[in-house]
N, C-alpha and C positions, 0 to 999 in steps of 0.2 A: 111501811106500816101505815095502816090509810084511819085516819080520823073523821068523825063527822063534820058532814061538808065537803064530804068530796078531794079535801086537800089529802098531798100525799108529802110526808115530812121523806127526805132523803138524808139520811147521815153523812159525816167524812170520818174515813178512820182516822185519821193525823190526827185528830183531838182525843185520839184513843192514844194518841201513843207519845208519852211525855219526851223522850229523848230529840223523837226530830221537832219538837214542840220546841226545846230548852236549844239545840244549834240553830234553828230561825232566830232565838230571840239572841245567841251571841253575835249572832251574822249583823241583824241590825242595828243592836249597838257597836260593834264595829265600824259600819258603816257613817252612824252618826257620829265615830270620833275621828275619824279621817276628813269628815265634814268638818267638824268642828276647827283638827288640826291646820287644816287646807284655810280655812278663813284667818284663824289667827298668823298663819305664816304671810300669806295675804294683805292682812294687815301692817305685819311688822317691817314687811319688805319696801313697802308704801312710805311708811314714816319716813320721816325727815332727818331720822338720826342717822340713818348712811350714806351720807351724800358723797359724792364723789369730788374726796378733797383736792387734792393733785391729779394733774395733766401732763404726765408728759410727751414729747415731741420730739425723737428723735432721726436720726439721717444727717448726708451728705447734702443740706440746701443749699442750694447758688441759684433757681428762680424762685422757687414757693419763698414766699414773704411772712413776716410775723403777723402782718395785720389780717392777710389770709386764713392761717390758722386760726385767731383772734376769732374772727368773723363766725366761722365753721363754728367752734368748741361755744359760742354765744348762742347760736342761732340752731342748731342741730341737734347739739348734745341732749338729751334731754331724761333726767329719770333719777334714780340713786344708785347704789354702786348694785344693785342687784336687777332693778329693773333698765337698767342702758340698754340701748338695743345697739350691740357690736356692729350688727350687718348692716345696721342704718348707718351708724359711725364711720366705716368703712367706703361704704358708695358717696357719704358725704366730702368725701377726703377725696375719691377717687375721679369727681367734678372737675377738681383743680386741674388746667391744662398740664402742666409739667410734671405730676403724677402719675408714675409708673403703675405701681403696688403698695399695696397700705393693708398693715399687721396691725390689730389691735385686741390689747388682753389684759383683763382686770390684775391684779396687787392688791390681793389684802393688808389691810384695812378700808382703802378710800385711796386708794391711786387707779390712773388710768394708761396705761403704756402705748399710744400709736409710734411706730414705725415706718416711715415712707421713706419712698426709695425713689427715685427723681430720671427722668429717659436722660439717658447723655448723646447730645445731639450729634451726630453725624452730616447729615446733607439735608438738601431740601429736597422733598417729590416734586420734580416740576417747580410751579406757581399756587400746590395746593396747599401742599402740608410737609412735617418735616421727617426724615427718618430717622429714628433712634440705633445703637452703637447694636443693637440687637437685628436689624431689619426690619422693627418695628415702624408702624406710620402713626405720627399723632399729630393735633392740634394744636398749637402752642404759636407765640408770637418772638422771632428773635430776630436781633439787629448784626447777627455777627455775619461776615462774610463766609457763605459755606458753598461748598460744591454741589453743583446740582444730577440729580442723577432721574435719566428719561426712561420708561420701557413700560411694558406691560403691567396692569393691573395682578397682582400676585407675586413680582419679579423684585418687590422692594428686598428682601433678604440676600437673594442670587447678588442684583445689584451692591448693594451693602458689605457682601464678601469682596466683589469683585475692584471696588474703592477702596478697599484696605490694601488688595494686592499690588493694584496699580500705585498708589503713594509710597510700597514699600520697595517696588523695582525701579521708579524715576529717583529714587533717594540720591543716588550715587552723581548723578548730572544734574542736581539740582533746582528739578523740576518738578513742577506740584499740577496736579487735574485739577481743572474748575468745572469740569464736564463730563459727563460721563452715560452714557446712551445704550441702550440694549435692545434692538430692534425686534420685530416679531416671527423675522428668519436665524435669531439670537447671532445676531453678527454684532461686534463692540467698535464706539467708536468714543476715542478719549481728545479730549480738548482741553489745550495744557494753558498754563497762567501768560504764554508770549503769545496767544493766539492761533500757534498750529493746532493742527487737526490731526490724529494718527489712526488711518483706517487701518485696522486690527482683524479684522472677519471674524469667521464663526467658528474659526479651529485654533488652537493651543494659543490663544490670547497671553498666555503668563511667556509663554517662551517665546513669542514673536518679541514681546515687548523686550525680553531679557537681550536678545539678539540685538535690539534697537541700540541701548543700552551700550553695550558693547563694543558696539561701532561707532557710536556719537563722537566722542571726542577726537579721533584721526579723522571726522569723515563733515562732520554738519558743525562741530562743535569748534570745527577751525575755520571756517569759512565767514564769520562773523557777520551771516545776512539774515534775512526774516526767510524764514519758512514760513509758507500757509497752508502746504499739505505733504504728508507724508504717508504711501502707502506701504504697508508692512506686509500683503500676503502675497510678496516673490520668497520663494524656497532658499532662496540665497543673494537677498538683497531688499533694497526697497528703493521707489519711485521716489522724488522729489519734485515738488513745484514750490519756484522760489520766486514772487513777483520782481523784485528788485534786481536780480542776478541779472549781468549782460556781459556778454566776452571779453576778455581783456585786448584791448588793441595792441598789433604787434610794433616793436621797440624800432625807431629810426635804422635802417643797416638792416635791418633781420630781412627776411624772403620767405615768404610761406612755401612749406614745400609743395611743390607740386602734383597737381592731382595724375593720378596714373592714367594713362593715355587710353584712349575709347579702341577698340580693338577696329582692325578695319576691316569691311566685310571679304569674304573669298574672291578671287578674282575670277572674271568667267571661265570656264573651260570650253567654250566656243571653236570649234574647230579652221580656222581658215588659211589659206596657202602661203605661204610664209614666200615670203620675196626673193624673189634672186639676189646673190651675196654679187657682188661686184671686185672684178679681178684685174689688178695691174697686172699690166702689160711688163713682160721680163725685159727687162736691159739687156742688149747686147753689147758683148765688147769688142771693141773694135781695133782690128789688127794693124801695128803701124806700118804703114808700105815704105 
């Protein structure tokens, strides 16, 4: 509809039509009470009246220290029981060297529950780090005397297994790995608390060993000397190098048997005239006259 001046007035129907008029205006008051709700929740959550009364700390601790925890739940924690941030709580736990896994989950009213679970050590990687009862490698600091275990980057698990087995087959004679190596052609070589060395190879390492085993006590385990190497991959035996070992000398009277005589070589078969045989002359006898 055009009015003087050139202007043109354009209508909207929606002002004609009261229903979608009357759901806009519920839609936005809705809107402003979720606003509203959102702020007041917002607020209440904030206040100071939920604070998170108790802490507790549960697990098996033998490193993690109380001044530890202390430190953390001072210095980390930070919020009331609704605004904590769990995930922060967690990676702050999970700092601690000797921290495995850390669980952490609110109790209503005002309690806090972390759960930590602690690596139980096994050996050392090398001179780097140590390996946990898992095949896991951590950081951590320990004075206790452990076995060291050598090999490939990746191999801490293999390794790890293969330490349990080994400790569970020397059980029997007495003897404990302080070393334990897994080369990059996966060949084993175990290094026991006396010093020997027990080259193992790269095939049935649990049964060579069990073989070992086996024979020790009639065989090395009577012999009362230092072993410094023992090869294990004969099919039916094993090498031995004993630095200390030397012959026993034999007893005043005894006589070593003798060695069996060197064969003599063929005698020629050269043909040549063989000598005249020489012939007495016959006796005559002589008739008495």
């Amino acid at each position: 509809m055009a009015k003087p001046g050139g202007r043109v007035l354009i209508g909207f129907g929606m002002w004609d039509k009261p229903a979608l008029l009357m759901w806009l205006a519920n839609l936005l008051y809705a809107l402003a009470a979720l606003l509203m709700l959102y702020a007041l929740l917002f607020v209440v959550v904030h206040l100071p009246v939920f604070p998170v009364k108790q802490i507790v700390v549960t697990g098996d601790l033998q490193h993690i220290t109380r001044e530890q925890v202390q430190y953390i739940v001072k210095h980390e924690l930070k919020g009331t029981f609704f605004t904590l941030d769990l995930d922060h709580t967690r990676k702050s736990f999970e700092k601690l060297p000797w921290v495995r896994s850390v669980s952490v989950r609110r109790r209503w009213p005002a309690r806090l529950e972390i759960a930590l679970e602690e690596h139980v050590v096994l050996a050392r990687w090398g001179s780097q780090a140590l390996v946990n009862s898992n095949g896991e490698l951590f950081d951590a600091a320990s004075n206790d005397e452990l076995p060291v275990l050598n090999g490939p980057q990746g191999m801490e698990g293999e390794l790890a297994r293969g330490l349990v087995d080994v400790r569970t087959i020397l059980t029997p004679i007495h003897k404990k790995p302080v070393e334990l190596s897994l080369s990059a052609r996966r060949a084993w070589v175990v290094k026991l608390d006396d010093g020997a060395h027990l080259e193992v190879g790269r095939e049935q390492m649990k049964q060579r060993l069990t073989k070992f085993v086996e024979a020790y006590p009639a065989t090395l385990g009577s012999l009362n000397r230092n072993v410094e190497y023992v090869d294990l991959r004969y099919p039916n035996g094993f090498a031995v190098r004993m630095p200390d070992y030397k012959p026993k000398p034999l007893k005043a009277g005894m006589v070593a048997a003798p060695r069996p005589a060197a064969k003599k070589p063929a005698a020629s078969t050269t043909n040549k005239p063989a000598a005249p045989a020489t012939q007495q002359p016959k006796s005559q006898d002589k008739s008495a006259t």
